[in-house]
N, C-alpha and C positions, 0 to 999 in steps of 0.2 A: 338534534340530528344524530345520526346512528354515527358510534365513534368506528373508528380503521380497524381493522386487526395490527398487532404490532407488529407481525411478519410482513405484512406489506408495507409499514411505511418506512422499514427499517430496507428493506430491500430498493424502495425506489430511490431513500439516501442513497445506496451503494451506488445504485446507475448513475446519480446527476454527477457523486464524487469520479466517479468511475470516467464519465463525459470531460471532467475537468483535466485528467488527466492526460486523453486522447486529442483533447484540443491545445494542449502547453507541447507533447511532444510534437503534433502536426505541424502548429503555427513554427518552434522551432526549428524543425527543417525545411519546410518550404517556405515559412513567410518571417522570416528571423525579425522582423523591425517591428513585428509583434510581440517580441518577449524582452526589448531591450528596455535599460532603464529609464527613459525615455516617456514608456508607454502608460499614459495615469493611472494609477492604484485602481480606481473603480473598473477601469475596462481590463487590468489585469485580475483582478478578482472571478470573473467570468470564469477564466481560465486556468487559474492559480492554480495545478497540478499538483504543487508541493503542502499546500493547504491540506489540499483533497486527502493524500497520503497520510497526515497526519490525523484527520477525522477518520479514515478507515483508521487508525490502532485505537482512539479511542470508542471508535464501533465494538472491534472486537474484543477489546475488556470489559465490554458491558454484554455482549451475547454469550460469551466463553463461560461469564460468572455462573449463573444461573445452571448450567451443561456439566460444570467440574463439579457444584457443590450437590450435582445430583450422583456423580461417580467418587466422592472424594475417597472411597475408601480403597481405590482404585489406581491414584495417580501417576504409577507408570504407564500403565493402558492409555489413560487420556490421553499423554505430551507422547505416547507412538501413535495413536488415534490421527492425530496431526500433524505430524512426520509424511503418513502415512496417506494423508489427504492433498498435504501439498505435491509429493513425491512425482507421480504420472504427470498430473496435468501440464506442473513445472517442467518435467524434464523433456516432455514431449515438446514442448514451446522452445526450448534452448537449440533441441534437434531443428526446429522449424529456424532459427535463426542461424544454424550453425552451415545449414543449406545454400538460405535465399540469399542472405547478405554478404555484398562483394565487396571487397575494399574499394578495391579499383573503381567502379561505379560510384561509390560513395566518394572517393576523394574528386570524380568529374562531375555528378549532382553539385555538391558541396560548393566549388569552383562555379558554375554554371550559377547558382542562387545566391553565392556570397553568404551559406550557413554553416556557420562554424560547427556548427553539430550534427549534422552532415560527416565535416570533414575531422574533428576529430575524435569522436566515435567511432573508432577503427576496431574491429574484433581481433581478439588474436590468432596466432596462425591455427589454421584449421586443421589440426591433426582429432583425430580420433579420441588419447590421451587430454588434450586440451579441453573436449567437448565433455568427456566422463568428469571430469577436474570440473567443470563449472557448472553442468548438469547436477549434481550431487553436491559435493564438500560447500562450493562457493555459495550458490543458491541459497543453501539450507542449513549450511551452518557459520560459515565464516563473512559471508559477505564483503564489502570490496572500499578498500581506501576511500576514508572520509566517511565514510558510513556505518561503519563496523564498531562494535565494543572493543575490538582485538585491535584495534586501530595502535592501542598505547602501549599494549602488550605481546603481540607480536607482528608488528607493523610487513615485517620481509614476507611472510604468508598470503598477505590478500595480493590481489590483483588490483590494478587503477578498472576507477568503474565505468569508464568506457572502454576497457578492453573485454569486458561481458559477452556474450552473445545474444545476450537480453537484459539489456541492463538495468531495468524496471524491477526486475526480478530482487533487487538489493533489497527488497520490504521482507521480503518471505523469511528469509535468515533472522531478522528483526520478528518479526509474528511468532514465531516458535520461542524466540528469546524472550518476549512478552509475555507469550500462552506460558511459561513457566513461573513468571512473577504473580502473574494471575491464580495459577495455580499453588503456588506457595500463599498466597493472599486468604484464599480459601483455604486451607490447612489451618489457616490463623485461626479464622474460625469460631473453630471447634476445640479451642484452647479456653484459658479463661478469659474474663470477659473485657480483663485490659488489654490484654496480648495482641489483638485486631485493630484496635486505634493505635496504640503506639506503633507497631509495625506497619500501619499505612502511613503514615503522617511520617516515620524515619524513608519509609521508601519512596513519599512523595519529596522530601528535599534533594533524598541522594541522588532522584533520575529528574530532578530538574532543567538538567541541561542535555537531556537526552530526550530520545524518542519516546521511550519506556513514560515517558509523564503520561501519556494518554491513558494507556494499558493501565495505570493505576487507578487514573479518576475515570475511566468506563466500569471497571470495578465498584467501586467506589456509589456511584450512580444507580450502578446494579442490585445494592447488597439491598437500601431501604431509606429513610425518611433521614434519621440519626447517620448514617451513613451520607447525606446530603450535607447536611448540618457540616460534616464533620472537615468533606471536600473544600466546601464553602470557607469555613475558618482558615483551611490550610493555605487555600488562594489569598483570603485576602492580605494573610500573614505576609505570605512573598511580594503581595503588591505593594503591601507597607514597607517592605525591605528596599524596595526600588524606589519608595520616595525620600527616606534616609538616605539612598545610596545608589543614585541614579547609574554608576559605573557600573554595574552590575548586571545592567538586562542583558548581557549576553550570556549571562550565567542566567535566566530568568525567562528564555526565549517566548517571543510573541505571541508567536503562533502555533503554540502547543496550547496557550492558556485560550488564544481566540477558538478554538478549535473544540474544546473542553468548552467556552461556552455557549458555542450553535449548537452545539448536544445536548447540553443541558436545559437551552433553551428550547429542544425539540421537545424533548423529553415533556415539557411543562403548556407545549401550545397543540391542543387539537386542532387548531385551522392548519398550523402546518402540516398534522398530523393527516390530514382528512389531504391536504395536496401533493406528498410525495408518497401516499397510498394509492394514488390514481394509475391507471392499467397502464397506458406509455411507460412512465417513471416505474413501472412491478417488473412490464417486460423485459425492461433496459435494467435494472438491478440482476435480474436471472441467468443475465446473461453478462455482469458485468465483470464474473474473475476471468471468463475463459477473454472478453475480450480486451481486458487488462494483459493475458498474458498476450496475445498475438499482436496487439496492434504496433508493437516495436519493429516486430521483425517484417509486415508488410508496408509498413510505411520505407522504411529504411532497407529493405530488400526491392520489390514491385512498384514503389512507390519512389524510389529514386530513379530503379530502371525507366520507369518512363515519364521521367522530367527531363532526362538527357535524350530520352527520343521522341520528344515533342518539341527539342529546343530548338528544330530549324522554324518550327513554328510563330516563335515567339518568347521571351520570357513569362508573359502571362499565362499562357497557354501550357507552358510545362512547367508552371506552377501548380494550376486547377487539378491539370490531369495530373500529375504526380502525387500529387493529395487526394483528388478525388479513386486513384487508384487504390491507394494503401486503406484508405480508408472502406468501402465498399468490400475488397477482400478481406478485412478486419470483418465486418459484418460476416457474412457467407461462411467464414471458416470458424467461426466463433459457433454457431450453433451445430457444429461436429463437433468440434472441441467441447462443447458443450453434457454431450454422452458420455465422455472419456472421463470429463468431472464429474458428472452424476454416481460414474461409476466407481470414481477413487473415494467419493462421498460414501459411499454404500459400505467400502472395505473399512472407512476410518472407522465407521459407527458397529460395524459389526467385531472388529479388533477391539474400542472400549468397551463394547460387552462382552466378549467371550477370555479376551488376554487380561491374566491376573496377574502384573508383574508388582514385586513391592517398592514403596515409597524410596 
């Protein structure tokens, strides 16, 4: 059978992660007794949003790889390339939430549903000042309590990450802090020919308790065959750490390594490859940054509004339509939003080929 292009199947991974993600925040707000602990591992997996997150970073150290090592000689251009890409579409998204979403609605949905997240995903006050503050700096560079590298080092800086005006947005600040390790990875390189193992295998301990694990083995995965081999050892080094020394997996987190191995295992199965290549799963990949950025602020703007005005209806009823709302204008505004990224795509790639800025 004719094998996928790897653009398609990589794309339609993005939409089913991208789905997982839209279905944790929805179920959150309008049906919370879906995300509680409570609810069995297998029908949370469906929706594991947090999973999802963590396969997109290690998506993009494997796409990134191949893109730097064809600019390396370049790498200021690249990590503005990507500044540059996030920039618009991001910031336009935080305007769309800095708009739609009302406290006050959100604290009477909230109340109305009995969802905590709802009610305490509260934005901060909506000054102009506040909007440019988390449009830019927050977004894309510093990101937000609990989430942050700067968490340890300058903790007074971030913001709590539900005072956001999109608080999804916390990966972005992360992607560009990633795109640099990636890009330092590749610089390795082109050293001699120890300088790349050692320095993967030092950067795959030190971000083990971080995000940054993915970014290293989508790298990793990217470079070649010896580069597999090498991931491979390193994992199972740490697995053996945690049978010495079971205290430890939370220094050794789960679900960075689960995550590291549905890619890895994609990577190696054409039948997967041949079913998240199919046109549904292509479409929904193409569309699934712009409707990563929206779906926060219509679920939690339009989508709260009318659970509180469907509630003389019923509680079920301004459940449906309160989701069925946010969701549906997710769609519809996602393929505008969609131009606005094509276009910010255009500028990043045209900035890594024309801007020479040095290492």
């Amino acid at each position: 059978m004719r094998g996928v292009d790897r653009q398609q199947y990589l794309e339609g991974l993005r939409g089913l992660a991208c789905l997982q993600v839209v279905l944790l925040h929805g179920f959150g707000a309008f049906l919370p007794a879906l995300v509680g602990p409570e609810v069995p591992a297998l029908l949370r997996l469906l929706y594991d949003g947090d999973f999802a997150v963590l396969l997109f970073f290690v998506l993009s150290g494997h796409v990134l790889t191949p893109a730097f090592l064809r600019g390396i000689d370049r790498p200021g251009a690249l990590l503005l390339g990507r500044v540059v890409r996030f920039l618009l579409p991001a910031s336009l998204s935080c305007v769309v939430g800095w708009l739609i979403i009302d406290p006050a609605m959100l604290a009477d949905a909230g109340a109305l549903l009995g969802s905590d997240w709802l009610t305490q995903n509260q934005p901060v006050q909506r000054s102009l000042a506040a909007l440019a503050r988390d449009a830019g700096l927050n977004v894309l560079v510093l990101g937000y309590q609990g989430l942050s590298v700067l968490d340890r080092i300058a903790p007074g800086l971030l913001w709590p990450d539900g005072a956001a005006f999109n608080p999804p947005l916390w990966t972005l600040s992360v992607e560009l802090q990633g795109s640099a390790l990636v890009l330092l990875l590749c610089r390795l390189r082109g050293l001699t020919a120890w300088v790349w193992p050692a320095g993967t295998v030092l950067l795959l301990v030190l971000t083990a308790r971080t995000s940054f694990l993915g970014f290293i083995a989508g790298h990793v995965l990217a470079v070649h065959r010896p580069g597999l081999r090498l991931l491979s050892a390193t994992l199972a080094a740490m697995a053996g750490v945690l049978v010495v020394d079971p205290g430890l997996v939370d220094a050794l987190p789960g679900r960075e390594l689960a995550a590291i191995g549905v890619f890895t295992a994609l990577l190696a199965s054409p039948r997967l490859q041949r079913w998240l290549g199919g046109p549904l799963l292509g479409r929904l990949g193409a569309l699934s940054f712009p409707i990563y950025l929206l779906h926060w602020p219509m679920l939690f703007g339009p989508g709260a509004a009318a659970a509180v005005a469907l509630a003389p209806l019923g509680t079920g009823v301004a459940v449906a339509g309160g989701l069925a709302c946010g969701l549906v204008l997710t769609a519809l505004c996602a393929g505008q939003l969609r131009r606005i990224d094509l276009l910010a795509l255009a500028w990043s790639r045209r900035v890594q080929r024309r801007v020479a800025l040095p290492a």
